[in-house]
C-alpha positions in Angstrom: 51.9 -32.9 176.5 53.3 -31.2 179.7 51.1 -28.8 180.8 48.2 -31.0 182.4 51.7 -32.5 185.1 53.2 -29.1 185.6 49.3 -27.2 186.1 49.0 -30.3 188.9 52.3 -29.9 190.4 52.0 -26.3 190.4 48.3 -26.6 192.1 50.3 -29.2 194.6 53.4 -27.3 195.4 53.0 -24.2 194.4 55.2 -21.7 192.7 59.4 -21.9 193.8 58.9 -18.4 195.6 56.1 -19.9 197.9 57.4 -23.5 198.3 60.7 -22.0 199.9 58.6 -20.2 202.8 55.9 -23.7 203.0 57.3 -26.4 205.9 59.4 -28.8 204.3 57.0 -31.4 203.8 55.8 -29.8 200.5 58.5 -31.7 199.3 57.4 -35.2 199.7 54.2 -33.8 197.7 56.3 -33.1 194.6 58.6 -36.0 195.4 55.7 -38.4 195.3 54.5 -36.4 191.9 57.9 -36.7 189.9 58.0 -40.6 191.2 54.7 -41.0 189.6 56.0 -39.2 186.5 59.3 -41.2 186.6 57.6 -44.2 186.8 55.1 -43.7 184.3 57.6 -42.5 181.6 60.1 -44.8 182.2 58.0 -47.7 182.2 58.1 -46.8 178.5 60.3 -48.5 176.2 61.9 -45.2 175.0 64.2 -44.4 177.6 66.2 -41.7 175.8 63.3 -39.9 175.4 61.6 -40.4 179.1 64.7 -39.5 180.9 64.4 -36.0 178.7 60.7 -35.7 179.9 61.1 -35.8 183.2 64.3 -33.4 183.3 61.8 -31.0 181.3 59.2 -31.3 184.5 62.2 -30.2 186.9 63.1 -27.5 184.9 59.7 -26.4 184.6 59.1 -26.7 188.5 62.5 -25.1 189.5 63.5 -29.1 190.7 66.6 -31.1 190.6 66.2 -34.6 189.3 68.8 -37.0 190.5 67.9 -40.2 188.0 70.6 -43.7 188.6 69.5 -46.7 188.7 67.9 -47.9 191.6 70.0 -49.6 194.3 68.3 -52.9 196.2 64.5 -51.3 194.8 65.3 -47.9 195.9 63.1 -45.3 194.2 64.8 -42.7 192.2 65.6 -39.8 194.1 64.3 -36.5 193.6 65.4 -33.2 195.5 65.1 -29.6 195.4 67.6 -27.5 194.1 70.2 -26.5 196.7 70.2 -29.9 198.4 72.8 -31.7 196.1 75.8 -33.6 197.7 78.9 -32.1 197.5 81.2 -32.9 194.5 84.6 -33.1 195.4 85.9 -31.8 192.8 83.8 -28.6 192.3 86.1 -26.4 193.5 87.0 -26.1 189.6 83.3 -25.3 188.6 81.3 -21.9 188.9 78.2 -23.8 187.9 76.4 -27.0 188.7 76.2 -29.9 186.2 72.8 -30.3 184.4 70.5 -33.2 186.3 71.3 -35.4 182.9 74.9 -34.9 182.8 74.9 -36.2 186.8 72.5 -39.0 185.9 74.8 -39.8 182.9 78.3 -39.3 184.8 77.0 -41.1 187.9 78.7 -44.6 188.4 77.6 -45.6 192.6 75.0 -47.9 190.7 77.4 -50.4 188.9 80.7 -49.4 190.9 79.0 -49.4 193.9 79.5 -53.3 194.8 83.1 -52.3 195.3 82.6 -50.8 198.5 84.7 -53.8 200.2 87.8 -53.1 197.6 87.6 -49.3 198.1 87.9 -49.5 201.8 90.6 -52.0 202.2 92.3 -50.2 199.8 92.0 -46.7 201.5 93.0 -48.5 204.9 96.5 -50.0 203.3 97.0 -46.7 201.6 96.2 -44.7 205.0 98.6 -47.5 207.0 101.1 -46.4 204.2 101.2 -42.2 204.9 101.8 -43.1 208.3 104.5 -45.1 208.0 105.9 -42.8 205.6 105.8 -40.2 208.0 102.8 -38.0 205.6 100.2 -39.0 208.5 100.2 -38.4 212.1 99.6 -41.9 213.3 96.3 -40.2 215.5 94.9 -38.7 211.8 95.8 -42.4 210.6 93.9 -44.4 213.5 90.8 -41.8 213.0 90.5 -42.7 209.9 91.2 -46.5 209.6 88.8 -46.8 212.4 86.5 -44.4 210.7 86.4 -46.9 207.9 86.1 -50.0 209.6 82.8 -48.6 211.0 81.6 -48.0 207.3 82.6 -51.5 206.6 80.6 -52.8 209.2 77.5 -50.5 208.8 77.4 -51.3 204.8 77.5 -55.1 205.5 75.1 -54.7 208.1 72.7 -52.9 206.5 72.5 -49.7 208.9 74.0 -47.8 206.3 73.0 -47.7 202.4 74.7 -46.5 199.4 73.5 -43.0 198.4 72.6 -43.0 195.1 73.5 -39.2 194.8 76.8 -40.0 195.5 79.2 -39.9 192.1 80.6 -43.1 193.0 81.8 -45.4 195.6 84.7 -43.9 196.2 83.4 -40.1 196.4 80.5 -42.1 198.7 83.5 -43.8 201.2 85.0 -40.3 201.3 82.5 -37.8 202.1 81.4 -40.6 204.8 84.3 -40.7 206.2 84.8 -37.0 206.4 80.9 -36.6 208.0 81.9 -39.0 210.5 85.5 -38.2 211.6 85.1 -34.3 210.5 88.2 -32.5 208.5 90.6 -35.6 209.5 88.8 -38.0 206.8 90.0 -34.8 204.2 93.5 -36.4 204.2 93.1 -39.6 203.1 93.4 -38.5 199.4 96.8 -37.6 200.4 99.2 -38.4 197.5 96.4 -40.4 195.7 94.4 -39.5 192.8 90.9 -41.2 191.6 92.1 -42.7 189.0 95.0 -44.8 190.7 92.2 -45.3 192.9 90.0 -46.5 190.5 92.8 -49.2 189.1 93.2 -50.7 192.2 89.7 -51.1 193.2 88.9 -52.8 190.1 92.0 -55.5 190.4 90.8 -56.2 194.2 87.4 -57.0 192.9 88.9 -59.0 189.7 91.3 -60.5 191.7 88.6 -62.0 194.0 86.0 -62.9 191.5 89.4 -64.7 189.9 89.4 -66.7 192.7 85.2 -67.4 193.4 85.5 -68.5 189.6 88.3 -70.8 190.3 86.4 -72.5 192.9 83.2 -73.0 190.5 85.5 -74.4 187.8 86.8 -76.4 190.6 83.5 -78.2 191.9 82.2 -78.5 188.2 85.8 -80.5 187.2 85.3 -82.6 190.4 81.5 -83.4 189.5 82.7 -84.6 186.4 85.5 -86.8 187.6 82.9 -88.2 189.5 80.8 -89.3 187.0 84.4 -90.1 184.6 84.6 -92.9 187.5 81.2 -93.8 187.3 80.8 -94.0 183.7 84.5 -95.9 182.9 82.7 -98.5 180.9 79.5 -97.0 179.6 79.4 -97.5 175.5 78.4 -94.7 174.0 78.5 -93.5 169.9 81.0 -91.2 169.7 80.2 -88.2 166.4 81.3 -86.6 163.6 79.6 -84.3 162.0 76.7 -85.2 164.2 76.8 -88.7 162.8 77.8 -91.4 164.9 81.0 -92.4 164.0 83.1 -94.6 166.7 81.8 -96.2 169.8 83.1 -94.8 173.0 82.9 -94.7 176.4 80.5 -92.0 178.8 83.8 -90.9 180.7 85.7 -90.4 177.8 83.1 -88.1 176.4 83.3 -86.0 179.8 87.1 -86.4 179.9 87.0 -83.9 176.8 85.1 -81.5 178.7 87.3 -82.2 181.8 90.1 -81.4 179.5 88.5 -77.9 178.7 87.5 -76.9 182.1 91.4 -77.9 183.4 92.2 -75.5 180.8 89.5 -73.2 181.8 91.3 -73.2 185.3 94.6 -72.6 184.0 93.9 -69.4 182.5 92.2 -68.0 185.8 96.1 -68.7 187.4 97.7 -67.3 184.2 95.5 -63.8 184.6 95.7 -63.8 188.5 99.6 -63.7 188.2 99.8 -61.1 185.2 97.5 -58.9 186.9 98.4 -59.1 190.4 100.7 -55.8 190.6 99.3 -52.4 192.6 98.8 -49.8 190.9 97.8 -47.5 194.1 101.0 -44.8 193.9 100.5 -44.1 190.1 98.7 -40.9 191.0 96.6 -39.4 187.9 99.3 -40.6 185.5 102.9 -38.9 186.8 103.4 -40.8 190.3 102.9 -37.8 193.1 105.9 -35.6 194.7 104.6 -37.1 198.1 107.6 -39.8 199.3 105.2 -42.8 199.4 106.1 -46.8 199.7 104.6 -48.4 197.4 106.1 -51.9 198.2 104.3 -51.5 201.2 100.9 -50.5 200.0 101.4 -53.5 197.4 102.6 -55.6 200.4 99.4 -55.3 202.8 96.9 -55.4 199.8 98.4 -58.7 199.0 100.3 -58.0 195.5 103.3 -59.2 194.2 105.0 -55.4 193.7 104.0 -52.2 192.5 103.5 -51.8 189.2 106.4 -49.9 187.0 104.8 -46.9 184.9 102.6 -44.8 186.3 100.7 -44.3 183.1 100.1 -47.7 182.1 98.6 -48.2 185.3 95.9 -46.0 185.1 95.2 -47.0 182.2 95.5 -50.6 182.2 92.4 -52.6 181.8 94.4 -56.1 179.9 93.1 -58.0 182.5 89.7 -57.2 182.3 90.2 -57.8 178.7 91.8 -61.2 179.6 89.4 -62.3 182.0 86.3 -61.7 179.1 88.3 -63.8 177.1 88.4 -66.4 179.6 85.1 -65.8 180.4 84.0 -66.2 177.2 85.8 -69.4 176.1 84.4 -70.7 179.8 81.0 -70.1 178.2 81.7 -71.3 175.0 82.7 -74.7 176.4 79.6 -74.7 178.5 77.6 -74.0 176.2 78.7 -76.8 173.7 78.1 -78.9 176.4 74.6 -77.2 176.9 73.8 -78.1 173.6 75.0 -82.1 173.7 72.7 -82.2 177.0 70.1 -80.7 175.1 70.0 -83.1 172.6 70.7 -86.3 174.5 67.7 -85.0 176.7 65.2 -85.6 173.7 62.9 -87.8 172.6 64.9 -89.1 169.8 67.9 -89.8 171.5 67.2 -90.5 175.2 70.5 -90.8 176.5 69.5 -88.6 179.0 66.7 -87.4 181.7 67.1 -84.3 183.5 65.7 -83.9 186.7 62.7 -81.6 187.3 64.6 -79.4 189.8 66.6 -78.1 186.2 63.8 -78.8 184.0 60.7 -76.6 183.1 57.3 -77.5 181.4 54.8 -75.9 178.9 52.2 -73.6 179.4 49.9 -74.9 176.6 51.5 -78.8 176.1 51.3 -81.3 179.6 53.7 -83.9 178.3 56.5 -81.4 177.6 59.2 -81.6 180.2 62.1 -78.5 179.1 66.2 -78.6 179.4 65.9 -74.9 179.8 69.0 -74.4 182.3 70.8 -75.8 179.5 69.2 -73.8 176.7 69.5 -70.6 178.9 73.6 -71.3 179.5 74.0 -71.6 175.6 71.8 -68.6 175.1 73.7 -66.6 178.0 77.0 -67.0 175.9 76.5 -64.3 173.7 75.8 -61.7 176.4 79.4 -62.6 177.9 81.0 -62.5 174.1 79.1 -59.2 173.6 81.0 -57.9 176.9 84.4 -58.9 175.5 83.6 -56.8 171.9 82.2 -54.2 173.8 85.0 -53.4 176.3 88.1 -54.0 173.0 86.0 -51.4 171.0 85.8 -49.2 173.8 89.7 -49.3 174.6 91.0 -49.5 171.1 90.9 -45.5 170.6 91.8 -44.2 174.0 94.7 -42.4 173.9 97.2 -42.7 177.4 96.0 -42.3 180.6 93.0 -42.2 182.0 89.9 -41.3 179.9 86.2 -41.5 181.2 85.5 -44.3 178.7 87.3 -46.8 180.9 84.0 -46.7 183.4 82.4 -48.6 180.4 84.8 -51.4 181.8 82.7 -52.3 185.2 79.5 -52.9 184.3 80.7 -55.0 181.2 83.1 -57.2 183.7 80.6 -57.2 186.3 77.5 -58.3 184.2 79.9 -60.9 182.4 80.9 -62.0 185.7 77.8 -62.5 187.4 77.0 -64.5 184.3 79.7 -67.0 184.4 79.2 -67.8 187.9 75.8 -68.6 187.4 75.9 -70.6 184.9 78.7 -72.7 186.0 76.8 -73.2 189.4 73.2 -74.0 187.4 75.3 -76.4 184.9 77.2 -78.8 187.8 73.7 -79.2 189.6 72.2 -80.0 186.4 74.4 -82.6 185.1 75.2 -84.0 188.6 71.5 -84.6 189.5 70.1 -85.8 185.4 69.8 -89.9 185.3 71.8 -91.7 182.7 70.4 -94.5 180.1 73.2 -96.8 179.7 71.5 -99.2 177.6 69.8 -96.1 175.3 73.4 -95.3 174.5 74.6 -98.6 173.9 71.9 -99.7 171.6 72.6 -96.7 169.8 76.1 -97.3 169.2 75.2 -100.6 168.3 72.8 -99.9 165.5 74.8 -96.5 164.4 77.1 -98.8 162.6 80.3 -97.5 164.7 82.0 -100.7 164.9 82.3 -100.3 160.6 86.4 -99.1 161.3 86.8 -102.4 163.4 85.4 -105.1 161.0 87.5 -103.4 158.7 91.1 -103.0 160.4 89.7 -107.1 161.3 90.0 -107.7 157.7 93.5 -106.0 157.4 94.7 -108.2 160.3 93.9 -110.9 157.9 96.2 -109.7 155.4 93.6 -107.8 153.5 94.5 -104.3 152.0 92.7 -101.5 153.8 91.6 -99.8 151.2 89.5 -103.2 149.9 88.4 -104.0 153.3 87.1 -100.2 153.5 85.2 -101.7 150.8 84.1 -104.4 151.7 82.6 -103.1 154.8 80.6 -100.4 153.1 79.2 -103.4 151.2 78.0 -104.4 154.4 76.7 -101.5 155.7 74.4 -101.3 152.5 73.1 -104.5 153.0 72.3 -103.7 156.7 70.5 -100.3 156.3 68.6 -102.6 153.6 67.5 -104.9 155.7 67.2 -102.9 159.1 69.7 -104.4 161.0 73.3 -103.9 162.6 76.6 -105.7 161.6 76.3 -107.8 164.8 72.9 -109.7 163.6 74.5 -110.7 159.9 75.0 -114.5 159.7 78.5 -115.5 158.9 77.5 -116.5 155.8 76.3 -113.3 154.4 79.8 -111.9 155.6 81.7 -114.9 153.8 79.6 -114.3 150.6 81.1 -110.8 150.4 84.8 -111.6 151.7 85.7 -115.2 152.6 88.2 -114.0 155.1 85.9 -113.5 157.7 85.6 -116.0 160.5 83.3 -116.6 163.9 85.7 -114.2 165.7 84.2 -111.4 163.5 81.6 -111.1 166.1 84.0 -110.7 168.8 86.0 -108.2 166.6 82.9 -106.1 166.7 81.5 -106.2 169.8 81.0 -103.0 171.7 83.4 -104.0 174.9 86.2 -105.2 172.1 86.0 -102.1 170.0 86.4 -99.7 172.8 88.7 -102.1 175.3 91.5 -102.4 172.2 91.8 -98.9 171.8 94.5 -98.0 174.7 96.4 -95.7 173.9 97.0 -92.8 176.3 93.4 -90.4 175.7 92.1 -92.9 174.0 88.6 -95.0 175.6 89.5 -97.9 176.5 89.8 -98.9 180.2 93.4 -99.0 181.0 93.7 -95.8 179.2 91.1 -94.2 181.0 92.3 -95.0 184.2 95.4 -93.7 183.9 93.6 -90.3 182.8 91.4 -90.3 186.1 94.3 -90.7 187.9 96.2 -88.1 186.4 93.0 -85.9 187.4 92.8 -86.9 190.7 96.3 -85.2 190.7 94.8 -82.4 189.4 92.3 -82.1 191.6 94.5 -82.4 194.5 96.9 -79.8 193.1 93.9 -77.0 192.5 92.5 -78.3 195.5 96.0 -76.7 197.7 95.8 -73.3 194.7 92.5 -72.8 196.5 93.6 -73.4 200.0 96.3 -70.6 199.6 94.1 -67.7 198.2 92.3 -68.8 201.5 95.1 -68.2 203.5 95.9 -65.0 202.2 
C-alpha cells in the first residue's frame, strides 16, 4: 500500500543523510507531498486509521508529523525532525513524544480561543508578584507590556496561533519569552498549569455567561413585544395535541416568557456560584511563594479566592451547571421550534414564516421549509450529548487535576456556540413570521373549546356539573354529526337536550366571553394579562440594569 508514496518521496527528497546537506527548500517538496498524503487519507471516513497512515510515511521518511486540527483553514503542518517547538516541560523527558501522542495531547486547536482569558489572567497574576514583592516591578512592566503587544497582534491578525504549540498557554509563554528574552521565564512564578487552566476557563465561562444573558434578554423582549401585540388574539389552547380551551396568542408566549425568565435566572445563579479565582491554587497544594490572592481575585474581577486548593483545580461544577442550563435553554427552544413548526403548516396555518428563515425543495416548487426551526429542535441533542459527555467524564476522576478534564472545552465550547446560535436564529425567526389571527380563531371556534363554558353555563343555572358535562358531550356529538360548531346550533336543538338553556348561551360561548371571564392572575383574560406584561416590563427593566453592570465591570 505504502511503497508507491515512500519510492515518490524518496525520488523527491531523497534519503535523510542527503536531504540534511540539500538547501532547505527540499523541505517544501516533502511538505507539499505529506499535505497531499494528509489530505488524501484524511478525506477518508476512517480517521483512526488515516492519522496511522500518514505517521507510518514519516517514520518511513525520517519526518515528524505535527497533525491538530487546522486553525482559520490552516494546512496541517509538517516538519523535519529537529525543528519541534520547545516543550516546557521536557526538562523531565530523555526522549521526544511520538508525532501521535503530540497530535493526541495537543489542545491550541479548541483551547486556543482563550487567548484573551490567558493573557488577562497572566497580566493580574504578573501585577500580583510585584506587589508582593516576588517581581522587580522592571521584570513586571517587561512582561505586562510584552503581553499587551500579543494581545494586540492576535486581535489584529499580525500574529497567528501556532498550531505546534501544546496549548494556548504554552503558546502565550514561549511568545512572550521570544519577545522579552529570559524576563518572560518568570511569569510562571508561583503558578502552575493547572491553576492556570481553572482560571482561564471561568474567564471564558464567565463571559459567555454574560453574551448568553444578553441573547436570552433580546429573545424575552421580542416576545413581550408580540405578548402586547397579541393581548387579544383567540387562539385554541391543547392537550394532548387536542384543542382543548380557547386562549389568547400572548398567553401562549407568556409560557415561553415564563421559561426564558427562568432561563435567565439560572445564568445569574451559575455566574455567582462560580465567580471565585482559583489562580493561587498552584498544582493542587497552594505554592510556598507569599502571594495575594485577594488581589489577583480583585483585578480579574472575582468575588474572592477560592478556599481549597484542590477543589479548584479540579472544579468543573460550573461547566457542568452551565450544560444543564444550556440544555434546558434548548429544550425550551426547541418545544417552541416544534409548535412553530406545526402552526407553519398547511393544516394549521396559524403561521407564515418569512423567507429570510425559511428554505425550499430541491425537487418540489411549492414547498416553502421551517428549517431554522427544525434545525434548533434537531441542535438540542448535540448540547444534551455535551452535558452526558462531560458527567461521564468527571464521574471517575479521582482529586486534582487529571488530563481528562481537557475533555471539558471543547464540550462547553461546542455547546456554547450552539446555544448562542440558536437563540439568535430563533428571535429573528419568530419576530419577522406573519400571524393569522382569524386562522387561529376559526380554529378555536370549530375545535369545540368553548365545551367547559356551555357547561359551567349550565351549573350557573343550578344544574349539577357532572350532568351538564353530559349534557354538553351530547352536544358535541350532534355537532361533529352534523359538521358544525356549538355557536351555529339553534336554541331549540339546545332546549331539546336541556331546557335550561337560554339566548345568553351564545354569549356564554363566544370566543371574547370565554377567554375575557377567565381573570385570574396567569390566566388569559385581558385584565389578567396586563397585569403579567407589566410585571415583565419590570423584568425587563431589572435584567436590562444586570446587563448594564457586567458592562461596567
Amino acid at each position: 500500500l505504502f511503497s508507491p508514496i515512500f519510492s515518490l518521496a524518496r525520488e523527491k527528497i531523497g534519503p535523510p543523510e542527503a536531504r540534511q546537506k540539500r538547501p532547505r527548500r527540499n523541505e517544501s517538496l516533502q511538505a507539499r507531498l505529506l499535505i497531499l498524503c494528509a489530505r488524501f487519507f484524511l478525506s477518508k471516513p476512517q480517521t483512526e486509521f488515516a492519522v496511522w497512515v500518514l505517521s507510518q510515511i514519516c517514520d518511513n521518511l525520517s519526518v515528524s508529523l505535527r497533525l491538530t486540527a487546522p486553525l482559520k483553514g490552516e494546512p496541517l503542518g509538517f516538519h523535519q525532525k529537529g525543528y519541534t517547538m520547545n516543550k516546557l516541560w521536557a526538562g523531565r523527558s530523555e526522549a521526544e513524544t511520538s508525532a501521535l501522542a503530540d497530535a493526541f495531547n495537543s489542545s491550541i486547536a479548541v483551547d486556543g480561543r482563550m487567548y484573551r482569558q490567558d493573557i488577562t489572567g497572566s497580566m493580574a497574576h504578573a501585577a500580583m508578584l510585584a506587589k508582593c514583592g516576588i517581581l522587580t516591578q522592571a521584570d513586571t512592566d517587561a512582561i505586562i507590556d510584552g503581553l499587551a503587544g500579543i494581545l494586540a497582534d492576535l486581535e489584529s491578525g499580525a500574529l497567528q496561533l501556532d498550531p505546534q504549540a501544546e496549548d494556548i498557554h504554552m503558546f502565550v509563554e514561549a511568545e512572550l519569552t521570544k519577545r522579552i528574552g529570559d524576563v518572560g521565564k518568570k511569569l510562571h512564578t508561583g503558578r502552575s498549569r493547572n491553576d492556570q487552566v481553572a482560571l482561564d476557563m471561568k474567564l471564558y465561562v464567565r463571559d459567555e455567561i454574560i453574551e448568553l444573558k444578553e441573547l436570552i434578554y433580546k429573545l424575552l423582549t421580542t416576545l413581550h413585544g408580540l405578548m402586547n401585540e397579541h393581548i387579544d388574539t383567540y387562539m385554541p389552547g391543547f392537550t394532548h395535541l387536542q384543542k382543548a380551551q380557547p386562549i389568547t396568542l400572548a398567553h401562549h408566549f407568556g409560557a415561553y416568557m415564563e421559561m426564558f425568565k427562568r432561563d435567565y435566572d439560572r445564568m445569574n445563579d451559575i455566574y455567582d456560584r462560580m465567580n471565585y479565582c482559583p489562580l493561587g491554587s498552584g498544582a493542587l497544594a497552594g505554592t510556598t511563594y507569599p502571594l495575594d490572592r485577594e488581589l489577583t481575585a480583585s483585578l480579574l474581577d472575582f468575588y474572592g479566592p477560592t478556599l481549597n486548593s484542590m477543589d479548584s483545580v479540579a472544579d468543573r461544577d460550573y461547566c457542568i451547571e452551565l450544560l444543564s442550563a444550556m440544555s434546558t435553554i434548548m429544550m425550551h427552544l426547541s418545544r417552541f421550534s416544534e409548535e412553530i413548526i406545526i402552526w407553519n403548516s398547511n393544516e394549521y396555518q396559524f403561521v407564515e414564516l418569512d423567507d429570510s428563515y425559511s428554505t425550499g425543495s430541491s425537487i418540489m416548487p411549492q414547498k416553502k421549509n421551517p428549517d431554522i426551526a427544525e434545525l434548533v429542535r434537531g441542535k438540542t441533542g448535540r448540547v444534551y450529548g455535551a452535558l452526558t459527555s462531560l458527567l461521564t467524564t468527571m464521574k471517575g476522576i479521582p482529586l486534582a487535576y487529571n488530563k481528562d478534564m481537557q475533555e471539558d472545552k471543547e464540550l462547553t465550547f461546542d455547546a456554547i456556540d450552539t446555544v448562542k446560535g440558536c437563540l439568535a436564529l430563533f428571535t429573528g425567526m419568530i419576530a419577522t413570521m406573519t400571524v393569522n389571527k382569524p386562522r387561529m380563531e376559526a380554529s378555536a371556534k370549530n375545535g369545540f373549546t368553548n365545551a367547559t363554558d356551555a357547561a359551567d353555563y349550565l351549573v350557573n343555572h343550578g344544574v349539577p356539573f357532572r350532568d351538564a358535562h353530559g349534557i354538553v358531550g351530547q352536544l358535541v356529538l350532534k355537532c361533529i354529526e352534523e359538521n358544525i360548531s356549538l355557536d351555529q346550533l339553534s336554541l331549540d336543538e339546545y332546549k331539546a337536550i336541556c331546557p335550561v338553556f337560554e339566548d345568553d348561551i351564545y354569549t356564554a360561548i363566544s370566543m371574547e366571553e370565554c377567554v375575557q371571564k377567565r381573570n385570574t392572575i396567569g390566566a388569559p383574560g385581558h385584565a389578567a394579562m396586563q397585569k403579567v406584561i407589566d410585571a415583565n416590563d419590570k423584568f425587563l427593566a431589572w435584567a436590562e440594569q444586570d446587563l448594564t453592570k457586567h458592562t461596567k465591570e
